[in-house]
Rosetta silent file (secondary structure, phi, psi, omega in degrees, C-alpha in Angstrom):
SEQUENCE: XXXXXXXXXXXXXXXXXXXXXXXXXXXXXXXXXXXXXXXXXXXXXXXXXXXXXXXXXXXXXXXXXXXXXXXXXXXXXXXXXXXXXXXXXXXXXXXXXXXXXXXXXXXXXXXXXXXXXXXXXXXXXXXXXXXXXXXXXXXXXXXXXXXXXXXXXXXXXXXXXXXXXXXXXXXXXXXXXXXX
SCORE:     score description
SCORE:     0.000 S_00000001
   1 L     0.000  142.355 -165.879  -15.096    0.727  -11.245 S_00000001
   2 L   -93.504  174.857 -170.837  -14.090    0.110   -7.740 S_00000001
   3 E  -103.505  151.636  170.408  -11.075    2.462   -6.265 S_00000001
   4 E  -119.224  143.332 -162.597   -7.671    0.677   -5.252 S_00000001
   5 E  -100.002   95.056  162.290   -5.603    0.455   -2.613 S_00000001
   6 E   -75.845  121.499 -164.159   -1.545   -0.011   -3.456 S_00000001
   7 E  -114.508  127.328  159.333    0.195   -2.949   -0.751 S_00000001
   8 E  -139.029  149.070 -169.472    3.681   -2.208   -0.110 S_00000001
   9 L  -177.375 -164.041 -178.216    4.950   -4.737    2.246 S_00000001
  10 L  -123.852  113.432  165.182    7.803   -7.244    2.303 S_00000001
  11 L   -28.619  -22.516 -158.110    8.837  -10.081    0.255 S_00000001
  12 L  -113.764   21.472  168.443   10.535  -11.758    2.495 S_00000001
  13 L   -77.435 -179.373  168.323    7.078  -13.156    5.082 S_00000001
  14 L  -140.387  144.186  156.845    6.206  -16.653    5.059 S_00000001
  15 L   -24.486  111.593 -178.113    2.881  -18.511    5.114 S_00000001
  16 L    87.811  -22.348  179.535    1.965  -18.700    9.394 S_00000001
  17 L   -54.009  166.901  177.622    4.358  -15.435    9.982 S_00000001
  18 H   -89.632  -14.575 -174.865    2.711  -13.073   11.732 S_00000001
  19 H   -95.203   24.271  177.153    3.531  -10.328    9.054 S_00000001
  20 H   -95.601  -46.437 -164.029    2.108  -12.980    6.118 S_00000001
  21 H   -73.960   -9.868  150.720   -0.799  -13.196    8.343 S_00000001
  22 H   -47.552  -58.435  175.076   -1.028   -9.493    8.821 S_00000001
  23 H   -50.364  -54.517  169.863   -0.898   -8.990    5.169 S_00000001
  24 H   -62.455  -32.880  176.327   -3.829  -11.373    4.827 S_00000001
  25 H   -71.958  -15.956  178.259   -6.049   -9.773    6.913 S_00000001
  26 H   -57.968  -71.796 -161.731   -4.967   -6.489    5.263 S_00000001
  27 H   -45.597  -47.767  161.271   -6.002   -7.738    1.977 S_00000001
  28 H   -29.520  -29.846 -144.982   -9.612   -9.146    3.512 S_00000001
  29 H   -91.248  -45.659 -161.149   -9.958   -5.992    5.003 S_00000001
  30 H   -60.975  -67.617  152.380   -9.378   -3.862    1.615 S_00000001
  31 H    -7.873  -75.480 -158.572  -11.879   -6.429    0.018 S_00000001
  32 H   -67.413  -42.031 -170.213  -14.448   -6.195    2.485 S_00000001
  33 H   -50.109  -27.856 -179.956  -14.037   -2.182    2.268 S_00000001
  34 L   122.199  -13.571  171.062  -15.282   -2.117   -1.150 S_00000001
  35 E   -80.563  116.702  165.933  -11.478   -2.084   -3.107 S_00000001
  36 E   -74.848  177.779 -175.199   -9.444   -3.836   -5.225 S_00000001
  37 E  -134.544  132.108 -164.151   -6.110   -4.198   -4.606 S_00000001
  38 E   -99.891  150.869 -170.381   -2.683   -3.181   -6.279 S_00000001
  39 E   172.541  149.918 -176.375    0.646   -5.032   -5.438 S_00000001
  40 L   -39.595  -42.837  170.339    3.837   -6.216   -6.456 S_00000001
  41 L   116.806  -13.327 -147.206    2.338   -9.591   -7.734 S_00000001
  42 L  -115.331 -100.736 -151.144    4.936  -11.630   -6.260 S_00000001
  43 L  -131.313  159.304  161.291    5.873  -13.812   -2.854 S_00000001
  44 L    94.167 -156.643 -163.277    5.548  -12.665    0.686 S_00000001
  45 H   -63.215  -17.512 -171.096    3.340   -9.975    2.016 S_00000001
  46 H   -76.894  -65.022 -160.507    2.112   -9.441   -2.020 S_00000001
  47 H   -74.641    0.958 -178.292    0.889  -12.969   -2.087 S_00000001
  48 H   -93.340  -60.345 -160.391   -0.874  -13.035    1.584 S_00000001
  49 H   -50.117  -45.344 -165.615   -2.943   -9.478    0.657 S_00000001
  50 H   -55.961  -33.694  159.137   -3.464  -11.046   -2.949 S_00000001
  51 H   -99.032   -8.213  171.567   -5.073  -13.433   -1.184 S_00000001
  52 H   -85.088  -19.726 -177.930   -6.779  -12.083    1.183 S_00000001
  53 H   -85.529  -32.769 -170.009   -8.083   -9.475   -1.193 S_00000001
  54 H   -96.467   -9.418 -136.041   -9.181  -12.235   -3.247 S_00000001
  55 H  -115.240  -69.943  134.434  -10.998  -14.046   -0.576 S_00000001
  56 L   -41.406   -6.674  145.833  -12.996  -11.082   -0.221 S_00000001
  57 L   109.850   43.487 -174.692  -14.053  -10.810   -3.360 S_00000001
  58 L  -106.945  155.586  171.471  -11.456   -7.867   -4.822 S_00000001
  59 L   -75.648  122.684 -177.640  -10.000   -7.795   -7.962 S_00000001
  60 E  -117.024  119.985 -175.204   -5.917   -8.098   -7.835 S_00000001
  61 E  -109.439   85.268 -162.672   -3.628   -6.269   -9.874 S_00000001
  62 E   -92.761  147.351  164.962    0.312   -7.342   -9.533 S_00000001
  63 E  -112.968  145.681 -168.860    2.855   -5.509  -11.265 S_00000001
  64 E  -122.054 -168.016 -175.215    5.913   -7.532  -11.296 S_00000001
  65 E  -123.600  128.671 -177.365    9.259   -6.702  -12.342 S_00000001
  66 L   -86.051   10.349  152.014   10.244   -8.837  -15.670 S_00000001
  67 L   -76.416  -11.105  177.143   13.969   -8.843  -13.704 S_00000001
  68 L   -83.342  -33.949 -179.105   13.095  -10.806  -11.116 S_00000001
  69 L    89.028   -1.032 -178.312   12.055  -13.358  -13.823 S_00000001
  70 L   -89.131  163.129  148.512    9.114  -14.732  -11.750 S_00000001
  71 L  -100.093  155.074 -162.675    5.513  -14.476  -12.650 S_00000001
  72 L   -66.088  178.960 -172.979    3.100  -13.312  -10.588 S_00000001
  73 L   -82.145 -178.128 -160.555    1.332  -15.692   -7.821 S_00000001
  74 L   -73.718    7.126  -91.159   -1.748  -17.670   -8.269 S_00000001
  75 L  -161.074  -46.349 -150.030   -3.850  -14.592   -6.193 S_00000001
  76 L  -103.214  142.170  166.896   -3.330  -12.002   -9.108 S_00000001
  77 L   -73.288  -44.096  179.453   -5.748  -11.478  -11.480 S_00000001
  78 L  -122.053   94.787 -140.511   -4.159   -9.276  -13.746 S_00000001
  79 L  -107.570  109.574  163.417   -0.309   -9.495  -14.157 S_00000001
  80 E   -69.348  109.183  168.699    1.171   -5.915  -14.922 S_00000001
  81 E  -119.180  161.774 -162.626    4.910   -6.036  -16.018 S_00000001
  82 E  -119.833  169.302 -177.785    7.433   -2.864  -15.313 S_00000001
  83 L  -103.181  -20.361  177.123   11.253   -2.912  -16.638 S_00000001
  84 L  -165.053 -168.753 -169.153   12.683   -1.760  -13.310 S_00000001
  85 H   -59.391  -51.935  169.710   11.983   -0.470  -10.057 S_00000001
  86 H   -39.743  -67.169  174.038   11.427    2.731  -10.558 S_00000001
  87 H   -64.309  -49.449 -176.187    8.573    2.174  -13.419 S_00000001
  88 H   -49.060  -53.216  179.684    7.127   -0.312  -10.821 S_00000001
  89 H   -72.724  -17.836  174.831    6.604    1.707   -8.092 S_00000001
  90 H   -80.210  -12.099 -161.939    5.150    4.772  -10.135 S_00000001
  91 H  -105.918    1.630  166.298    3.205    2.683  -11.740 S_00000001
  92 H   -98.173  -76.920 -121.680    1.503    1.103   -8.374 S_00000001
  93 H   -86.540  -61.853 -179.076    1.212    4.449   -6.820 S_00000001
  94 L   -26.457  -33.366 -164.855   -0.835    5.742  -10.274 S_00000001
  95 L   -96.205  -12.351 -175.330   -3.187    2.870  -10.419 S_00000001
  96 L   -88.969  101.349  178.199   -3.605    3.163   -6.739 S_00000001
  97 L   -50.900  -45.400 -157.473   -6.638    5.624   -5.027 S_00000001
  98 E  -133.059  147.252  167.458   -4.940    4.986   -1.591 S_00000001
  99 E  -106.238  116.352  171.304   -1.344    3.770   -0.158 S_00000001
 100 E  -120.126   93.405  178.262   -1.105    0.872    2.425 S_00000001
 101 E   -90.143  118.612 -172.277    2.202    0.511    3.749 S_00000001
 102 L   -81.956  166.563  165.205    3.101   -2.614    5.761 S_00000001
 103 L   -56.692  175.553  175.987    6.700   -3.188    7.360 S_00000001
 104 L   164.818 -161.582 -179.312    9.100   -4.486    5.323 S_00000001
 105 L   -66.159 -165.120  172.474   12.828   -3.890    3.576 S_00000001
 106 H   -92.780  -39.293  156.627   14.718   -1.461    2.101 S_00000001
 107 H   -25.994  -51.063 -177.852   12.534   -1.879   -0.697 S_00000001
 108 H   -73.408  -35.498  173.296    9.810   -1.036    1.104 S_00000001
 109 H   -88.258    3.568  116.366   10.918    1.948    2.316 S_00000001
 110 L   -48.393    3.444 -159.742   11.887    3.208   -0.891 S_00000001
 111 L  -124.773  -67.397 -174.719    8.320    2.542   -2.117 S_00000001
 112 H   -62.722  -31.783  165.140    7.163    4.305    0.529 S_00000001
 113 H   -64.772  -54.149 -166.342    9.633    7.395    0.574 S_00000001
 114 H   -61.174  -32.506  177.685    8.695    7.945   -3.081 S_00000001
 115 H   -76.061  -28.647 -172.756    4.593    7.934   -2.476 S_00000001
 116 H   -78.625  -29.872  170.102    5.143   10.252    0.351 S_00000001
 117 H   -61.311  -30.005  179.219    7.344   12.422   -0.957 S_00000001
 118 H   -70.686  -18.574 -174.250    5.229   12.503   -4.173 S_00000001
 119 H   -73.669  -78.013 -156.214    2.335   13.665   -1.639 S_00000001
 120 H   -63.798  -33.184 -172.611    4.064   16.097    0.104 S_00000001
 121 L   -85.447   -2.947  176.364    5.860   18.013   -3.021 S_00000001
 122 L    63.845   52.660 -172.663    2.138   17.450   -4.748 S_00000001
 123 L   -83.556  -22.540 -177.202    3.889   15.424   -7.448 S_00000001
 124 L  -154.521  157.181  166.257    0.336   13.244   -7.695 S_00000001
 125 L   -40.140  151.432 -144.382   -3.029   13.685   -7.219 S_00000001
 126 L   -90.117  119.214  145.896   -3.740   13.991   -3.206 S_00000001
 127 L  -108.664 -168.480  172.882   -4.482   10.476   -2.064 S_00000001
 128 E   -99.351  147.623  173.427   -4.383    8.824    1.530 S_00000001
 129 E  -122.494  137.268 -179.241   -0.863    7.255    2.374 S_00000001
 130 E  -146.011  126.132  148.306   -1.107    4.969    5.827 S_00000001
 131 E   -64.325  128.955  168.532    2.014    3.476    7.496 S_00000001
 132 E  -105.409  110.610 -178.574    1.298    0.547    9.540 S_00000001
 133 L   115.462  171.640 -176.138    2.517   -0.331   12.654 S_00000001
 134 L   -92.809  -37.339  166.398    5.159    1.092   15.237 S_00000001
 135 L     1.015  -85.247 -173.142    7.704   -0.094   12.302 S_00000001
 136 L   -92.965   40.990  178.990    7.250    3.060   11.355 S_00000001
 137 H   -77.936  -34.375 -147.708    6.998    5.536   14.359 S_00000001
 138 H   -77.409  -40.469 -177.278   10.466    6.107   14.602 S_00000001
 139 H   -46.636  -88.683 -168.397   10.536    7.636   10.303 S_00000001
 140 H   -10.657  -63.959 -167.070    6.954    9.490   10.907 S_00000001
 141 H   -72.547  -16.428  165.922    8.488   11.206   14.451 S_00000001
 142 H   -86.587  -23.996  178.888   11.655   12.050   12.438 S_00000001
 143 H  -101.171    4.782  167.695   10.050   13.406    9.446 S_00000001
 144 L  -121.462   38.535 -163.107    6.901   15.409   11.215 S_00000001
 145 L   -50.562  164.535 -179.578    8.315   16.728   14.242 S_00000001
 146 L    66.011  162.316 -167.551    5.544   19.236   15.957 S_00000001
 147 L   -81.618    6.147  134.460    2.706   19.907   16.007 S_00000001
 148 L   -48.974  -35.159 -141.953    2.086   20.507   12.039 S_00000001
 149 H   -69.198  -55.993 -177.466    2.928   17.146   11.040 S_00000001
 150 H   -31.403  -27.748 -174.836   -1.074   16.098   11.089 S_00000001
 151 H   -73.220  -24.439 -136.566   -1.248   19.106    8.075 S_00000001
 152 H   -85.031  154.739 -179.878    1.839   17.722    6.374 S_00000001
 153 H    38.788   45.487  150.090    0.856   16.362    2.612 S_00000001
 154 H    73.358   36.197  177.148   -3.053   17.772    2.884 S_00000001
 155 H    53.354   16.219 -177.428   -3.974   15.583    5.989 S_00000001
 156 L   -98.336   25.130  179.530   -3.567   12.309    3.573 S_00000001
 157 L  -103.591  139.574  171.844   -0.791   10.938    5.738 S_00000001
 158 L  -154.660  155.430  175.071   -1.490    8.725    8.880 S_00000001
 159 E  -116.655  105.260  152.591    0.612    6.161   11.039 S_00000001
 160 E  -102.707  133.408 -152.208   -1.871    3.500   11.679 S_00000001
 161 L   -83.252   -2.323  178.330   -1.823    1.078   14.413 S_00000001
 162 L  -160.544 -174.042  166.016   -3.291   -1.783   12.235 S_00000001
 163 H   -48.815  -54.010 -167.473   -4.886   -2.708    8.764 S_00000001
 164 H   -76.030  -22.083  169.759   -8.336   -2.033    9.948 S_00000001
 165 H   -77.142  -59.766  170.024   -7.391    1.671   11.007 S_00000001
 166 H   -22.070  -63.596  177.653   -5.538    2.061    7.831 S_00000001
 167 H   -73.385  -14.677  162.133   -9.274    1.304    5.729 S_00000001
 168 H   -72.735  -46.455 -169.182  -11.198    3.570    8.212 S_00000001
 169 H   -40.870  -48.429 -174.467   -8.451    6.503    6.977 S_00000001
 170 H   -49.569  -75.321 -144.436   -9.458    5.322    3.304 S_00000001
 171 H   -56.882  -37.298  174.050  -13.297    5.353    3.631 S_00000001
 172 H   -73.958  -14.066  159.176  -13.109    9.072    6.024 S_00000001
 173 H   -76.983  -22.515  162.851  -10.718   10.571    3.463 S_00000001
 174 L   -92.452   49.023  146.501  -13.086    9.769    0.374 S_00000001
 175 L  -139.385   17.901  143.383  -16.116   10.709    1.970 S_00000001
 176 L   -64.449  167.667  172.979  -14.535   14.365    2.719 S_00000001
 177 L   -96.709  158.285  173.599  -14.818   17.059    0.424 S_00000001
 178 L   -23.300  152.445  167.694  -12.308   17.490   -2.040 S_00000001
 179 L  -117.044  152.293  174.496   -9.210   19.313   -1.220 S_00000001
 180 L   -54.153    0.000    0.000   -8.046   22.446   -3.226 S_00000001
């Protein structure tokens, strides 16, 4: 079974944006790496990784929310449904080896405070969590000040400047030895 990578991202790109076309190249990359890929299932940044992931030859696993009332896009392989927000996002970061966050909403940054937080209080197994983008310099320099912050959550945290750094952090954090 291949390991997967949970896409947090934003609902709200469109097809030619630069952050749908970010998102696709994410998903290719995650593909290419050897991953499948976990995601909301729905519109936006879900359906450019879903495809991009798929493109590459990954397996896609959306979980959707049955309140939004949509089904997932044409991308997902496997449609996953959660009752609320809450169950959705725990239920991505479980099924997920790795975290790949893209910019995005307040959504998104509630998806992403809860895997990091789950990291740091060691609430889940230790995986890598990667921010993407200067989006998120400004959280990262408020919540690591100093010169610990590389240590913080078991070295599985990183602000990455793109997609493709984000999937070296994957493949050098599995090919480490275990952490205690």
């Amino acid at each position: 079974m291949r390991p997967k990578v949970t896409l947090f991202g934003s609902s709200q790109a469109r097809p030619g944006s630069a952050a749908y076309e970010a998102a696709l190249e994410a998903g290719r990359l995650v593909g290419r790496a050897g991953f499948d890929l976990v995601n909301g299932g729905l519109g936006g940044v879900m359906e450019a990784s879903a495809r991009g992931a798929r493109e590459a030859g990954a397996r896609v696993i959306g979980v959707t929310l049955g309140s939004f009332g949509k089904r997932a896009n044409a991308f997902v392989d496997e449609e996953r449904r959660a009752g609320d927000f809450w169950e959705r996002t725990r239920v991505m970061l479980d099924l997920g080896d790795a975290v790949l966050v893209l910019p995005g909403g307040t959504g998104t940054l509630a998806e992403a405070a809860v895997a990091w937080e789950m990291l740091h209080k060691r609430q889940c197994e230790i995986k890598p969590l990667a921010l993407v983008g200067e989006f998120w310099r400004p959280l990262v320099t408020m919540m690591c000040p100093g010169p610990q912050a590389p240590a913080w959550c078991g070295g599985a945290l990183r602000l990455a400047a793109d997609a493709a750094e984000a999937v070296r952090f994957f493949d050098e954090f599995f090919a480490r030895p275990a952490l205690a």
